[in-house]
TORMITI-450183 format. One record per residue (C-alpha): x, y, z; residue number from 1. Coordinates in Angstrom, 2 decimals. Layout:
% TORMITI-450183
<site><xx>X</xx><yy>Y</yy><zz>Z</zz><n>NUM</n></site>
...
This chain:
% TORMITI-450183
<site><xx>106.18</xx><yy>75.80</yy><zz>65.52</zz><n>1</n></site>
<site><xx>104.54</xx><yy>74.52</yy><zz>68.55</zz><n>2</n></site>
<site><xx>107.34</xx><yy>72.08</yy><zz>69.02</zz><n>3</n></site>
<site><xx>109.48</xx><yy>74.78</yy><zz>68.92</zz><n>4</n></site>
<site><xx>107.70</xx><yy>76.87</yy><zz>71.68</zz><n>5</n></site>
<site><xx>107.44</xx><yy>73.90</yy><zz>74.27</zz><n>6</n></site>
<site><xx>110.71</xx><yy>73.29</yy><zz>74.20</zz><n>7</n></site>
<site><xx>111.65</xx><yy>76.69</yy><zz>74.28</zz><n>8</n></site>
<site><xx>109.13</xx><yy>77.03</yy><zz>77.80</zz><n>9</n></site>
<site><xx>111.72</xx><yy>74.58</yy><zz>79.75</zz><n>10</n></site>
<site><xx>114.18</xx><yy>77.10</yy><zz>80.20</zz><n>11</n></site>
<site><xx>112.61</xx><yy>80.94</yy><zz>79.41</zz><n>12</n></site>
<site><xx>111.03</xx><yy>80.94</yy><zz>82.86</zz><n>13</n></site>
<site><xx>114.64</xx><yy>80.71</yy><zz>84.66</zz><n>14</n></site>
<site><xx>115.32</xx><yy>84.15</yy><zz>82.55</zz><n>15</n></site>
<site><xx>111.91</xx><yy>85.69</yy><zz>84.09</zz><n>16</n></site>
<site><xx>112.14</xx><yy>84.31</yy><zz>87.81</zz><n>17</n></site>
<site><xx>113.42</xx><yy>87.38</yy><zz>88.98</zz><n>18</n></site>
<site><xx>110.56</xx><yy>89.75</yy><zz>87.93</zz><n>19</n></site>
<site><xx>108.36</xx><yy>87.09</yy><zz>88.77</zz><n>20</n></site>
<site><xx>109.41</xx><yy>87.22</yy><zz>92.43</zz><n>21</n></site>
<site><xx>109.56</xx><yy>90.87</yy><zz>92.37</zz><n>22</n></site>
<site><xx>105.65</xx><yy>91.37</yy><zz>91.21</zz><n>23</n></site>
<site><xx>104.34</xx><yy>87.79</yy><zz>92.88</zz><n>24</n></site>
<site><xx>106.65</xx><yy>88.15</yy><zz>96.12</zz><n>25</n></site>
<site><xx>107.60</xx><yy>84.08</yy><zz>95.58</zz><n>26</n></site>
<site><xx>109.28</xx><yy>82.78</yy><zz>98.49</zz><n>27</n></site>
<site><xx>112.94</xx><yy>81.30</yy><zz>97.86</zz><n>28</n></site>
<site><xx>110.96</xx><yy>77.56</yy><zz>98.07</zz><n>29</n></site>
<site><xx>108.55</xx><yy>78.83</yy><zz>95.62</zz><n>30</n></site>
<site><xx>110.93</xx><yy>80.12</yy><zz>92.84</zz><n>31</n></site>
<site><xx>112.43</xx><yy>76.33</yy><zz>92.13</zz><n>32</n></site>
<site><xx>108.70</xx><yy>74.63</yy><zz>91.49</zz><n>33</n></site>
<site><xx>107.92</xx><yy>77.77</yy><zz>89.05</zz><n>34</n></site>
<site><xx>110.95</xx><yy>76.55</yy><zz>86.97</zz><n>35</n></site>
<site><xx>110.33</xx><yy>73.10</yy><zz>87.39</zz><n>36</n></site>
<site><xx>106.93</xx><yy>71.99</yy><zz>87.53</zz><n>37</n></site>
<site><xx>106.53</xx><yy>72.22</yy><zz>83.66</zz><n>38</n></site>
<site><xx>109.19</xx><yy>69.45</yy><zz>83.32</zz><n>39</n></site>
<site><xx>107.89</xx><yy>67.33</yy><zz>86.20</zz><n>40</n></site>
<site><xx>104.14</xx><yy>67.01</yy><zz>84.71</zz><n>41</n></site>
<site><xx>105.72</xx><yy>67.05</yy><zz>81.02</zz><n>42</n></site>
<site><xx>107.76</xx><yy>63.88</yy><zz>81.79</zz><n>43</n></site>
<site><xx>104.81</xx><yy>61.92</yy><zz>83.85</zz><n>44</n></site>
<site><xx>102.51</xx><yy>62.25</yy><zz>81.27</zz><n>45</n></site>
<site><xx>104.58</xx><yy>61.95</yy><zz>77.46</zz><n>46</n></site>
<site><xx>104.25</xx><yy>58.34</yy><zz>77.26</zz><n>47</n></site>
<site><xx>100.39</xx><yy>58.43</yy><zz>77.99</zz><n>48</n></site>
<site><xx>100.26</xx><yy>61.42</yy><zz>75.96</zz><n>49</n></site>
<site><xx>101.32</xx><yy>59.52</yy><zz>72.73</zz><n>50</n></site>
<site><xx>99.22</xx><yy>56.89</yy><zz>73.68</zz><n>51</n></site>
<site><xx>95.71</xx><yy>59.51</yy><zz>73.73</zz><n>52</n></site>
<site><xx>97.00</xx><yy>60.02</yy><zz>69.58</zz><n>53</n></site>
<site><xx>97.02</xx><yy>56.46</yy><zz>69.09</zz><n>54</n></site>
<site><xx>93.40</xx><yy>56.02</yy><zz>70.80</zz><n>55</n></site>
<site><xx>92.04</xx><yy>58.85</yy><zz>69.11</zz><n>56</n></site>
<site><xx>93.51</xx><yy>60.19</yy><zz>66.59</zz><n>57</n></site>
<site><xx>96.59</xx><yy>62.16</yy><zz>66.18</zz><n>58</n></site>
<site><xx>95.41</xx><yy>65.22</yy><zz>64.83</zz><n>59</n></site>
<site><xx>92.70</xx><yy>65.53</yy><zz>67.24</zz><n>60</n></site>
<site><xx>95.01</xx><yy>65.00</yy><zz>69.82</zz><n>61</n></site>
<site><xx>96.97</xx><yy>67.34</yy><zz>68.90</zz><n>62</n></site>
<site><xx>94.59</xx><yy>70.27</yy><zz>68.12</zz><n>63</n></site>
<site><xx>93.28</xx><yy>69.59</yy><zz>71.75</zz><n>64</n></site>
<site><xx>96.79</xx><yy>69.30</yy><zz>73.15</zz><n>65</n></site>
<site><xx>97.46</xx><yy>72.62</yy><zz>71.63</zz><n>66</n></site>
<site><xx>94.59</xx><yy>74.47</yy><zz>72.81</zz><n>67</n></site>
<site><xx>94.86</xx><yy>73.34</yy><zz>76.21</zz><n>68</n></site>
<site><xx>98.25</xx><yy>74.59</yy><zz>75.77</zz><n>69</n></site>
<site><xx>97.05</xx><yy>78.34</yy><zz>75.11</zz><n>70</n></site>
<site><xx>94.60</xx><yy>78.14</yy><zz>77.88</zz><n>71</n></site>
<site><xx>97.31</xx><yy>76.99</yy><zz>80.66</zz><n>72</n></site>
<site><xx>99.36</xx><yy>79.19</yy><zz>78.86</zz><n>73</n></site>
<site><xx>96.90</xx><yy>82.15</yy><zz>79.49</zz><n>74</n></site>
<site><xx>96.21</xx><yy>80.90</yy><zz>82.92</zz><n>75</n></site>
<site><xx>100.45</xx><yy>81.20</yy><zz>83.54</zz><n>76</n></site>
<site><xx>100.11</xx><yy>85.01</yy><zz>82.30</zz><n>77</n></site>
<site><xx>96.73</xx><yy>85.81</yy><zz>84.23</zz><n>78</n></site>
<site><xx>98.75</xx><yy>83.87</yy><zz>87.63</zz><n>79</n></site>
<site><xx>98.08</xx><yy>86.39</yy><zz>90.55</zz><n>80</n></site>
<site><xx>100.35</xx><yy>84.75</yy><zz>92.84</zz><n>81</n></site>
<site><xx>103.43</xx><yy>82.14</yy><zz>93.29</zz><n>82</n></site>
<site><xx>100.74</xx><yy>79.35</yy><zz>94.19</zz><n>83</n></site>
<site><xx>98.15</xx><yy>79.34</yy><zz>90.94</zz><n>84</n></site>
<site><xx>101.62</xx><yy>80.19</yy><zz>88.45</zz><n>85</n></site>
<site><xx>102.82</xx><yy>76.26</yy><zz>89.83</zz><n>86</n></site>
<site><xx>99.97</xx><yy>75.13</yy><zz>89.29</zz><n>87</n></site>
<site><xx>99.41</xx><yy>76.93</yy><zz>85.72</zz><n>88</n></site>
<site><xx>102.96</xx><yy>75.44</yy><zz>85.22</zz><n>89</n></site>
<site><xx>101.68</xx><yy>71.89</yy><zz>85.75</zz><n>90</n></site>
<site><xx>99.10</xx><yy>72.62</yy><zz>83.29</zz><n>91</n></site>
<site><xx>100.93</xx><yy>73.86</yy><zz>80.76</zz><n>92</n></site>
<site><xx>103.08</xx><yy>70.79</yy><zz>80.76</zz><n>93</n></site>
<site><xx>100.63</xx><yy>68.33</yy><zz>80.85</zz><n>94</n></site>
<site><xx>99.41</xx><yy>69.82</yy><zz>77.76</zz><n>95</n></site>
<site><xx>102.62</xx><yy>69.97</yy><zz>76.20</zz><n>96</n></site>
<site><xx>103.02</xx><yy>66.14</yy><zz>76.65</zz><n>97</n></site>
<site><xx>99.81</xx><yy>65.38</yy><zz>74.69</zz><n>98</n></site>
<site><xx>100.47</xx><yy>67.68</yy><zz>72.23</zz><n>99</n></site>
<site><xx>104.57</xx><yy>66.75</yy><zz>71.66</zz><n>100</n></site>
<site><xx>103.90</xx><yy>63.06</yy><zz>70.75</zz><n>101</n></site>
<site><xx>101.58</xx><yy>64.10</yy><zz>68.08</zz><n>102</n></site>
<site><xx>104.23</xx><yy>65.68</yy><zz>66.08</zz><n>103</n></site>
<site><xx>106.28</xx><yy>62.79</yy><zz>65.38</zz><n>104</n></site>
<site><xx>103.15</xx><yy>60.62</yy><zz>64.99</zz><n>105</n></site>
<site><xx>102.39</xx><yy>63.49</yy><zz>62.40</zz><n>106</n></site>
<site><xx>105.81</xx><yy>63.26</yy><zz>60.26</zz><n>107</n></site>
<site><xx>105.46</xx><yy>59.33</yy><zz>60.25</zz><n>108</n></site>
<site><xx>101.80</xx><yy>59.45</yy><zz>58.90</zz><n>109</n></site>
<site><xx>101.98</xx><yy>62.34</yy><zz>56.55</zz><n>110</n></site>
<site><xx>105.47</xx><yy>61.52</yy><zz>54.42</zz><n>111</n></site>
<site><xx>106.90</xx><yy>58.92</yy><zz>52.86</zz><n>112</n></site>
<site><xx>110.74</xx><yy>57.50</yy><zz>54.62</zz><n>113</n></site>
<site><xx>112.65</xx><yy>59.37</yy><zz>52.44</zz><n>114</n></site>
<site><xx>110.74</xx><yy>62.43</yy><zz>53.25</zz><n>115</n></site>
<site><xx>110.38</xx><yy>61.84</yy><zz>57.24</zz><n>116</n></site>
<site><xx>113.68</xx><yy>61.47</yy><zz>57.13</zz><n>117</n></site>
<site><xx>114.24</xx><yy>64.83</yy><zz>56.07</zz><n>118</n></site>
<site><xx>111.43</xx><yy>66.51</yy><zz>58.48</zz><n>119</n></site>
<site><xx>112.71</xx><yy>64.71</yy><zz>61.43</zz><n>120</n></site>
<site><xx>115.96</xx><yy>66.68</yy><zz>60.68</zz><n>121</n></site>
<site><xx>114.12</xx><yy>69.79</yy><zz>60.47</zz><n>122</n></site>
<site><xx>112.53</xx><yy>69.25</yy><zz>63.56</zz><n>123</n></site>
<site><xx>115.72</xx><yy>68.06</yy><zz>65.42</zz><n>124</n></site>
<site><xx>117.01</xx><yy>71.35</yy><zz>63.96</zz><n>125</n></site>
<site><xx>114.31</xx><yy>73.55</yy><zz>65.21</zz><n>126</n></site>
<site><xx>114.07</xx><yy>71.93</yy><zz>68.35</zz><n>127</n></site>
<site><xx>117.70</xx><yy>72.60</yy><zz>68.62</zz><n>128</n></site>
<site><xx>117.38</xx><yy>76.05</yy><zz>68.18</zz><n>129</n></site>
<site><xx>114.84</xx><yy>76.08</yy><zz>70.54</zz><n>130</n></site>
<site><xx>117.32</xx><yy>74.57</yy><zz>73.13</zz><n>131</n></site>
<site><xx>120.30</xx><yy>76.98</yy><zz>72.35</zz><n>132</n></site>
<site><xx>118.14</xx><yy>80.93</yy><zz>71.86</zz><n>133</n></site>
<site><xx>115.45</xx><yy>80.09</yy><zz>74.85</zz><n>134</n></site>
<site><xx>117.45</xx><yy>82.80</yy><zz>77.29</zz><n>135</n></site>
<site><xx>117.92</xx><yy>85.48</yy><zz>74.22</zz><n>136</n></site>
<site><xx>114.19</xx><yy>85.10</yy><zz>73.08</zz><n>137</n></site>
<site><xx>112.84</xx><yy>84.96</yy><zz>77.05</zz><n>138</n></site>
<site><xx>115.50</xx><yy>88.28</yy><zz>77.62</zz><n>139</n></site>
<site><xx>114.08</xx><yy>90.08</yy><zz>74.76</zz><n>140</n></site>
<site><xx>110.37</xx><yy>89.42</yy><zz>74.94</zz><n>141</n></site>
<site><xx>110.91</xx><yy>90.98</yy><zz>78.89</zz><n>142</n></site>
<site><xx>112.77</xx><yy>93.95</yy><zz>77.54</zz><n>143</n></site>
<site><xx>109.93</xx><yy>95.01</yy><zz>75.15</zz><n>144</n></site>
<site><xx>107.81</xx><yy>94.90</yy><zz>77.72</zz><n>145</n></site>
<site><xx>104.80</xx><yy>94.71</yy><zz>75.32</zz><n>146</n></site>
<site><xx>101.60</xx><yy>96.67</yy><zz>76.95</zz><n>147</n></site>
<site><xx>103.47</xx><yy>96.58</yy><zz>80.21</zz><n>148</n></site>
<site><xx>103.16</xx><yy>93.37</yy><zz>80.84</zz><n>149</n></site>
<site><xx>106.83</xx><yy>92.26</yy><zz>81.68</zz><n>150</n></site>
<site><xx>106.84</xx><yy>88.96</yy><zz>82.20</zz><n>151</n></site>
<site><xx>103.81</xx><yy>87.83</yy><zz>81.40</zz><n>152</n></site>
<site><xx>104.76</xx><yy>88.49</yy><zz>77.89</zz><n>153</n></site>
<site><xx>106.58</xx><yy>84.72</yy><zz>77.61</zz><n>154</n></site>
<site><xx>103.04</xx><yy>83.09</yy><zz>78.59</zz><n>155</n></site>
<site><xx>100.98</xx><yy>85.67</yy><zz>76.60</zz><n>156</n></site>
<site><xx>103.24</xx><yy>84.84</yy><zz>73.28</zz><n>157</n></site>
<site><xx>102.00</xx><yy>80.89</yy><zz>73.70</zz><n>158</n></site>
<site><xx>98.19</xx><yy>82.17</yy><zz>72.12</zz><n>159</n></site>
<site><xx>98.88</xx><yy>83.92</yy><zz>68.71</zz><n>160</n></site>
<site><xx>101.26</xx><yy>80.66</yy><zz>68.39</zz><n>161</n></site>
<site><xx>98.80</xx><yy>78.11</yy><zz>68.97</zz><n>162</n></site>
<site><xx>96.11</xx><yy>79.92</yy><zz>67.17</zz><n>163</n></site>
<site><xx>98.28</xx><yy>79.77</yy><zz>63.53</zz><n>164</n></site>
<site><xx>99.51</xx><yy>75.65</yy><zz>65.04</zz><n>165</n></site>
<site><xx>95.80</xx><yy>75.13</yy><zz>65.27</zz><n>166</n></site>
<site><xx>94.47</xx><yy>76.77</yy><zz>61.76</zz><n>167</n></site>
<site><xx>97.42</xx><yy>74.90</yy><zz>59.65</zz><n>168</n></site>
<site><xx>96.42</xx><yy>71.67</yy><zz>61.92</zz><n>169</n></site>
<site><xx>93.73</xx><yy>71.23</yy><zz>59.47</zz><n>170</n></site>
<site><xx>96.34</xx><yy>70.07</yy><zz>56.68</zz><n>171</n></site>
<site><xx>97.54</xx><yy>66.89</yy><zz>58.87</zz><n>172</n></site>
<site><xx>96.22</xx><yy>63.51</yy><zz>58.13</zz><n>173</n></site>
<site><xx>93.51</xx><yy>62.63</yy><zz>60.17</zz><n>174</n></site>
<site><xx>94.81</xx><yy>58.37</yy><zz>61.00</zz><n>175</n></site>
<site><xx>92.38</xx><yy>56.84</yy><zz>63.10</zz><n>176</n></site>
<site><xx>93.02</xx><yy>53.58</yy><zz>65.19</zz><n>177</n></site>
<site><xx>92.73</xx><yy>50.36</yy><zz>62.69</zz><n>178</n></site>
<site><xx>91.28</xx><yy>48.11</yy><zz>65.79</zz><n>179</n></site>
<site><xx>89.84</xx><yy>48.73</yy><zz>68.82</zz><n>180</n></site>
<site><xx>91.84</xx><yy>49.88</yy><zz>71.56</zz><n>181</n></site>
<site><xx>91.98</xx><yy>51.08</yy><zz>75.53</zz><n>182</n></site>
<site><xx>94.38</xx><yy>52.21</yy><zz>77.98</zz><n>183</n></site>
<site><xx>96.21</xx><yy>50.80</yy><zz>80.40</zz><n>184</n></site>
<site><xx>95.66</xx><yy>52.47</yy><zz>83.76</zz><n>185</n></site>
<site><xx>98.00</xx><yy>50.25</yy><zz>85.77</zz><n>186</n></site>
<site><xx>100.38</xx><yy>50.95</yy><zz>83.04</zz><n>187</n></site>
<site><xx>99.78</xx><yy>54.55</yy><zz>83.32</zz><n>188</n></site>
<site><xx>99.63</xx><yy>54.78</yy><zz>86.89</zz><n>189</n></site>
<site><xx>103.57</xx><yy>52.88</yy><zz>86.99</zz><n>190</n></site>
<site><xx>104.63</xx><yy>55.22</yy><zz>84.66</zz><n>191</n></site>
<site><xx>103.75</xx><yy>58.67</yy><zz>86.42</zz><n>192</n></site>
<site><xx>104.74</xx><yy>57.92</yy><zz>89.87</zz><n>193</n></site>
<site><xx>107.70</xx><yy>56.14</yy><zz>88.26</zz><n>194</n></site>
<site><xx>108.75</xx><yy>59.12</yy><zz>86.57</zz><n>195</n></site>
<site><xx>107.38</xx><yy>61.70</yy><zz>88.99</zz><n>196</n></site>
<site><xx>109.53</xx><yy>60.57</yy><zz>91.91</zz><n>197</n></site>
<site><xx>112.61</xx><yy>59.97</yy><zz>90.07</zz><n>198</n></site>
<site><xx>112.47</xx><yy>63.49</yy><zz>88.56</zz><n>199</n></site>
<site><xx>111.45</xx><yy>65.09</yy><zz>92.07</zz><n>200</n></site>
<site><xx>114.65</xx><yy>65.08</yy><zz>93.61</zz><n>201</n></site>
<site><xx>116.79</xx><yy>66.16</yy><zz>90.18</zz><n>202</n></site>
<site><xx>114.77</xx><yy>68.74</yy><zz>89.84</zz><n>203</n></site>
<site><xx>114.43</xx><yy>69.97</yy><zz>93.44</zz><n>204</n></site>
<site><xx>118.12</xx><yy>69.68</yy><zz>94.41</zz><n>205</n></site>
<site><xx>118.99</xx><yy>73.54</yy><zz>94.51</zz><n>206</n></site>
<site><xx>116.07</xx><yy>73.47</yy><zz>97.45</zz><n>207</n></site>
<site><xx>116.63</xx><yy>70.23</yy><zz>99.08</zz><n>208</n></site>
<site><xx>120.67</xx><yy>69.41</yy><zz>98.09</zz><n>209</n></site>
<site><xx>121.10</xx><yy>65.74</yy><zz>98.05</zz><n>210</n></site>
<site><xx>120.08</xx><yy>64.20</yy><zz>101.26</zz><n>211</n></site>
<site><xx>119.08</xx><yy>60.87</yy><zz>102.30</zz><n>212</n></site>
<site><xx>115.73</xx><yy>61.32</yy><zz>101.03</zz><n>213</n></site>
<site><xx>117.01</xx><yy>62.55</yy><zz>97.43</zz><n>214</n></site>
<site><xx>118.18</xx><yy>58.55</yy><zz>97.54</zz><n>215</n></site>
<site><xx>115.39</xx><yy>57.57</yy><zz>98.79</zz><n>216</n></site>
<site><xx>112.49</xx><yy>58.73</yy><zz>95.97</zz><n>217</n></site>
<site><xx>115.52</xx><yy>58.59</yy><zz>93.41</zz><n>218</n></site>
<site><xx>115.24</xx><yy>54.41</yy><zz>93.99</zz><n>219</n></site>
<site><xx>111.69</xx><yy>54.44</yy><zz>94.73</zz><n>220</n></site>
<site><xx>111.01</xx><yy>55.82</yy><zz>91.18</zz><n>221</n></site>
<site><xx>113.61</xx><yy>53.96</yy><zz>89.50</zz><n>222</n></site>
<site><xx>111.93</xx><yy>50.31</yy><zz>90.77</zz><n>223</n></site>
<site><xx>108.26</xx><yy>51.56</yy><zz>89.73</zz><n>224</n></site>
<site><xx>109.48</xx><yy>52.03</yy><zz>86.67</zz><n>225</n></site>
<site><xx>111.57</xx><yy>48.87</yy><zz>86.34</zz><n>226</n></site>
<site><xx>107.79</xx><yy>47.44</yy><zz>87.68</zz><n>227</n></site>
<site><xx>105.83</xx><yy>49.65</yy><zz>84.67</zz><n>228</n></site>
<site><xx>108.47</xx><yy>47.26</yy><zz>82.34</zz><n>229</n></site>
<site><xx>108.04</xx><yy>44.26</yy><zz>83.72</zz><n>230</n></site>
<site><xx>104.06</xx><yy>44.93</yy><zz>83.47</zz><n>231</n></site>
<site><xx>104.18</xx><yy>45.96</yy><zz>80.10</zz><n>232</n></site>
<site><xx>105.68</xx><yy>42.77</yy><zz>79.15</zz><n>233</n></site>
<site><xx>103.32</xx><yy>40.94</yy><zz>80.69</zz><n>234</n></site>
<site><xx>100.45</xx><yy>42.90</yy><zz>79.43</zz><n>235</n></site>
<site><xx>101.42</xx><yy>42.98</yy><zz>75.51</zz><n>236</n></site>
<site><xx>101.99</xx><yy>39.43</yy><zz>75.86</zz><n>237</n></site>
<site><xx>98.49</xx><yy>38.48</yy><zz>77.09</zz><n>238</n></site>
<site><xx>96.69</xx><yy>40.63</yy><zz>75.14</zz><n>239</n></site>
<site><xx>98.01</xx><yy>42.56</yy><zz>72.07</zz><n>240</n></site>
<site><xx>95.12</xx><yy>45.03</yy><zz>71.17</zz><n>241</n></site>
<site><xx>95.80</xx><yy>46.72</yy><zz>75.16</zz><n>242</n></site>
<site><xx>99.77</xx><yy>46.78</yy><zz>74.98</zz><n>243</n></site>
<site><xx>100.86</xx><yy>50.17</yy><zz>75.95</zz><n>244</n></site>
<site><xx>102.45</xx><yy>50.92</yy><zz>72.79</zz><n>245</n></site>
């Protein structure tokens, strides 16, 4: 369920953007980063964020994943201008990216292969789903316009979601780590502005087109990330019990 609604929040602003601008007054540089900024912080952080469930625990991490979730979420709907709803945005994908990990880490820990087999096609599935009926469920939530609250309504949704996600959390197995373990900060640092600046100018091309400096922090983040591999080579081979993964 929540994997279904994350996946389903890359896309359902785009259907909103217009009544957004027309209650928040956005400016045309604005409107992009509202769409975007969820993907941009969910991409920098989804490596680290499946590395918090192996440090702690992967239902913990996902039950606080989740509620951080609603809370962003919350903070989206409650956004009284363009400037706090990016910056809601990048929380809300943050969150998503410790909470996302967490479900596959789930399947593997609570089923045997034959049945994670079968749940990792259900959640391809409703993933998929997700993917294809984002616009229609984003269009009709607007139209209903539930207490008046337009399109706030897409945010607002997020919290009676995460509150069932949370309460049937309970059932998952509760696998803590077998040895002691830490994080990798130089790892983690590589990784982010790797990802961050490749994604920037992909995801900012409607504003910027492709220009020299589209190039520019396309190969920057490309060789920080080709520096995060060569690092985490190094680092798993010197010592096991801090390898990133």
């Amino acid at each position: 369920m929540v994997g279904f609604v994350t996946i389903l929040t890359f896309v359902v602003v785009s259907v909103a953007i217009v009544d957004i601008d027309n209650t928040l007054h956005a400016s045309y540089i604005q409107l992009t980063p509202i769409i975007v900024t969820y993907e941009l912080s969910f991409g920098l952080l989804l490596i680290t964020g499946g590395r918090f469930g192996d440090l702690l625990d992967h239902r913990r991490t996902y039950r606080i994943g989740t509620l951080c979730f609603k809370v962003s979420s919350v903070f989206c709907g409650l956004s009284a201008n363009a400037g706090f709803l990016i910056v809601d945005r990048f929380l809300q994908g943050l969150s998503a990216a410790v909470l996302f990990p967490q479900i596959y880490a789930s399947i593997r820990a609570d089923f045997d292969d034959t049945d994670a087999r079968k749940a990792f096609g259900y959640l391809g599935m409703t993933l998929g789903v997700a993917a294809v009926t984002d616009q229609i469920l984003g269009g009709l939530l607007i139209s209903i316009n539930f207490l008046d609250l337009q399109w706030r309504t897409i945010f607002f949704i997020n919290v009676p979601i995460g509150m069932v996600a949370l309460y049937f959390s309970r059932q998952l197995k509760n696998v803590r780590p077998m040895r002691k373990q830490s994080l990798d900060w130089i790892g983690i640092a590589l990784s982010s502005i790797g990802i961050s600046i490749a994604l920037l100018p992909l995801l900012m091309i409607s504003v910027w087109s492709w220009n020299f400096r589209s190039n520019v922090l396309l190969l920057t983040g490309l060789f920080t990330l080709y520096f995060f591999a060569h690092h985490e080579n190094r680092y798993a081979a010197t010592d096991t019990s801090h390898s990133w993964a």
